[in-house]
C-alpha positions in Angstrom: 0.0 0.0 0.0 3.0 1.9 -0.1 2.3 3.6 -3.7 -1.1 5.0 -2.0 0.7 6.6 0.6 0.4 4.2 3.7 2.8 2.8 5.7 1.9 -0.9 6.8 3.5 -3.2 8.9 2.0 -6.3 10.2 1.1 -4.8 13.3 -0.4 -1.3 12.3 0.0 1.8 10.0 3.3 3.4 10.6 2.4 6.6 8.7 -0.3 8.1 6.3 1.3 10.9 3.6 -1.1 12.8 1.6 0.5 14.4 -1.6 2.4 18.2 -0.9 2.0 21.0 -2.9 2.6 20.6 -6.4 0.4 23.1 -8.6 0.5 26.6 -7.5 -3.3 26.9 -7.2 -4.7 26.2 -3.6 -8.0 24.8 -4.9 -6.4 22.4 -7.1 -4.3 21.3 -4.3 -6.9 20.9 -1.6 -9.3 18.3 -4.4 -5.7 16.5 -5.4 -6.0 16.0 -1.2 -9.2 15.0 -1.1 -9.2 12.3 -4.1 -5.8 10.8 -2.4 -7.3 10.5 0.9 -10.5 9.1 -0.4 -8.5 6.9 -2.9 -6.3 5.3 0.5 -9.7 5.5 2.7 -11.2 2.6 -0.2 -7.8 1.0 -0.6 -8.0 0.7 3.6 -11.5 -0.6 3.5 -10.7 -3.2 1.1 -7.9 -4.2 3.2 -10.1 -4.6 6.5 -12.3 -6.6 4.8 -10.2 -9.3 3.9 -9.7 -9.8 7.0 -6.3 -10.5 7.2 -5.1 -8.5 10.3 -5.6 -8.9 14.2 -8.9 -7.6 16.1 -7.0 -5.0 17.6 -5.2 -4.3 14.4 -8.4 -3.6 12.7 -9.8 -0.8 15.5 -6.5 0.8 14.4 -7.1 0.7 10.7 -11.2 1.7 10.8 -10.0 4.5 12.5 -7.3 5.8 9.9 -10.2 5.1 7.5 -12.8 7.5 9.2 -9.9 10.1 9.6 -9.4 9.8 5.6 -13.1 10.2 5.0 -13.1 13.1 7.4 -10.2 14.3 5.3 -11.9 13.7 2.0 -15.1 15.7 2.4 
């Protein structure tokens, strides 16, 4: 999941990175943002439900997804 931005281990995400600045305009930055985050948010959700990780591995990633969704509205 690295190409997406997210850092996995085994364990839990070690790091999300959303895109930096790359166009001078602010309002094309903010949606380039918003589609990564919602792009990693899916790519996450797919991920939990394969069900591959721990139980208490899984509270960790549902709540990097909600942040993402918070992050892609």
């Amino acid at each position: 999941m690295k190409e997406y931005g997210a850092y996995l281990t085994t364990e839990k995400i070690i790091a999300i990175e959303l895109p930096e600045r790359h166009h001078d305009s602010a309002r094309h930055n903010r949606e380039v943002r918003k589609a990564k985050a919602d792009l990693l948010a899916r790519n996450l959700r797919c991920h939990i439900d394969s069900g591959k990780q721990k139980p208490e591995d899984r509270w960790v990633l549902e709540k990097a997804v909600e942040v993402l969704a918070r992050q892609s509205k």
